[in-house]
N, C-alpha and C positions, 0 to 999 in steps of 0.2 A: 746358252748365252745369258739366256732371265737371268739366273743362278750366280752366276760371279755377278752380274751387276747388281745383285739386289745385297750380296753380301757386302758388295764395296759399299751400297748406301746405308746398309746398318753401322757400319766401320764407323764412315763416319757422322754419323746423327751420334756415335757413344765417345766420340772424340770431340764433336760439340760439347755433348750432355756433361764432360768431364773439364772442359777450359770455361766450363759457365758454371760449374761447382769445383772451384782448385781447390783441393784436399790438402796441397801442400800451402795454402795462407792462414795466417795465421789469424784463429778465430777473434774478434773481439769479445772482450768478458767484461760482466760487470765487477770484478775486483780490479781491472786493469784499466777502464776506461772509462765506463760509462759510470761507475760511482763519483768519478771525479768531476765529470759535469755535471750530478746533482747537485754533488758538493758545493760547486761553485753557481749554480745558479738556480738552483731548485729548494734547496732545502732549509735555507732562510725562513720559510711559510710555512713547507711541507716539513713537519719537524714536528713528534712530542711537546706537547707546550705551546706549537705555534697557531697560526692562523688556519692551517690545513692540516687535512690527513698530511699522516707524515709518510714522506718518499725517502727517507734515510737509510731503508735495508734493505737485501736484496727480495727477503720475504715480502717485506713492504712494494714494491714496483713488480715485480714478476706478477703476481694476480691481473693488475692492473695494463700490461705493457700495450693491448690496442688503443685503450682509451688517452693513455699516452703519445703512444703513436700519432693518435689522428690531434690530439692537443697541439703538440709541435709543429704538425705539418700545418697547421690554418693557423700558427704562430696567434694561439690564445694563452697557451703558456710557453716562458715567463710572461706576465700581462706587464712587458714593457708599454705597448700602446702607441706606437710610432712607425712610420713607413725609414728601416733603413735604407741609410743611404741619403737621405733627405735631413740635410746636417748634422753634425757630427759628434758625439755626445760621451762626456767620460763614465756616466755615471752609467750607461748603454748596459743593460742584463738580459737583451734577446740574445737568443742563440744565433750562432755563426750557422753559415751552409754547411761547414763541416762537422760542428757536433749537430746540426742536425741528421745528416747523414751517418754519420755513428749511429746514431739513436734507433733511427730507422732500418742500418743494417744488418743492427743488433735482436730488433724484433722482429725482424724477418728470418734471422738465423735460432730463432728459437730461445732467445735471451740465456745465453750460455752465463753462468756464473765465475767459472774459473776455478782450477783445480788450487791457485796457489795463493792460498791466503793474507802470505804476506807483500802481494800487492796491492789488496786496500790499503787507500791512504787512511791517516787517522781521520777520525771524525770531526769535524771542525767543530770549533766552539762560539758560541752566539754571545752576543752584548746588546743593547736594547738600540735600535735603530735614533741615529740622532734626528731631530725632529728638524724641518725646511727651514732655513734662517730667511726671513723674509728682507728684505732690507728698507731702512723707512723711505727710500726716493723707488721704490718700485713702483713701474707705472702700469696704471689698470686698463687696459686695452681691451675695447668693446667691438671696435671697427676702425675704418681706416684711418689711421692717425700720420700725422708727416711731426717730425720733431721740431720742436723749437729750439733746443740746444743739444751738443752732441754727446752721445752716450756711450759705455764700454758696455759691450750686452754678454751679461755672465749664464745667462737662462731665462727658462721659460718655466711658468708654473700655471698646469689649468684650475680654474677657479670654477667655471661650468664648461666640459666638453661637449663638442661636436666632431662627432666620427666624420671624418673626411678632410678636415680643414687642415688647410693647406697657408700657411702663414711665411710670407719673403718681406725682406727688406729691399726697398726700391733706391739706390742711392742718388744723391743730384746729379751722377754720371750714366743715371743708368742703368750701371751692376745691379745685377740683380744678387742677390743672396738668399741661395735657402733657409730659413728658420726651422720649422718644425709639421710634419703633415702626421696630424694623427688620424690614427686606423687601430679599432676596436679597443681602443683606451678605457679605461673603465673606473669612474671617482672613487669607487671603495678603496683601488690601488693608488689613489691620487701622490703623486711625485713629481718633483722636479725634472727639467728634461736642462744637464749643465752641458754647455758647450764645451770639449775638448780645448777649447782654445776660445779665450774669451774677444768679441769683435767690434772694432769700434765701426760708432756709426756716424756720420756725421750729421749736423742739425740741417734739416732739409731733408731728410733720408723721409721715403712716405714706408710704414709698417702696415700691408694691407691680407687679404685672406679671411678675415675673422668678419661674423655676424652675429649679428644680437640675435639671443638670447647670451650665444657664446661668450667665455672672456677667458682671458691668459696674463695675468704678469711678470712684465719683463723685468727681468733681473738685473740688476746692473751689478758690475765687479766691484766689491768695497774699495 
């Protein structure tokens, strides 16, 4: 009796073993997928020429893919510098849950390359980054400030960060409104954080979160 029952348990531990490795999905490859999320959010810096090693090829990333790995996962690259989710931003270059999960079950699978070349995209091509227009009524916010008159607020620009802070607008009703909560921001990447959609606020509104030594200013929409 041992004997059928221990082969039925083999049976199935290889019928597990086989529905948690499907042979039959199909791999992700770096000519298919995962080059186009450099593409689009890595290689900006990581580039011949640029600010970083360059991440542009697949020889370039493969040596590299744990260190990668563990990059994405504590989301320190891209160094967007912001808690998503905590308003909502067009200029946004963190990665989603889902190419981060590519990324990750790509380097788990051994960082397959891909047999078929011609699904790398082309190479994008670089132009020099436009520089932050500042606008001359941008206000320099130190600590908690309430408006005196009302504003369209187009963004936020840190001037000295502070990891954590967490900055809302209070309006005379109330609402509260997320602004911006930064998490492992870092000046050398110093950028604009532009709101999706630019928000008015009204005079009265108190703008609190921030402390000195900290500053941020607000953008207002031309």
């Amino acid at each position: 009796m041992r004997r059928p029952i221990i082969a039925a348990a083999l049976a199935l531990g290889i019928c597990a073993h086989l529905r948690a490795h499907d042979v039959s999905k199909t791999p992700i490859t770096w000519n298919r997928e995962i080059s186009r999320i450099f593409y689009d959010r890595c290689v900006s810096c990581h580039r011949p020429d640029g600010t970083s090693f360059s991440l542009m090829t697949y020889p370039d990333v493969q040596p590299r893919a744990v260190a990668i790995r563990d990059a994405v996962l504590s989301r320190r690259m891209p160094p967007w510098g912001a808690v998503k989710g905590f308003g909502d931003f067009r200029n946004d270059q963190a990665l989603t849950a889902e190419q981060i999960e590519l990324i990750t079950d790509w380097i788990q699978d051994d960082t397959p390359k891909g047999n078929n070349a011609r699904m790398l995209p082309p190479a994008p091509k670089f132009s020099p980054a436009p520089a932050t227009s500042i606008p001359p009524d941008a206000i320099h916010l130190t600590d908690t400030l309430v408006l005196k008159s009302s504003i369209v607020l187009d963004g936020l620009l840190p001037r000295q960060a502070a990891d954590g802070t967490q900055i809302v607008a209070v309006r005379p009703d109330g609402t509260v409104v997320p602004l911006l909560w930064l998490y492992g921001y870092e000046e050398r990447y110093r950028h604009p954080f532009l709101l999706r959609k630019p928000v008015a606020l009204e005079a009265g509104t108190v703008i609190r979160g921030l402390r000195p030594p900290a500053s941020v200013l607000l953008l207002p929409a031309s």
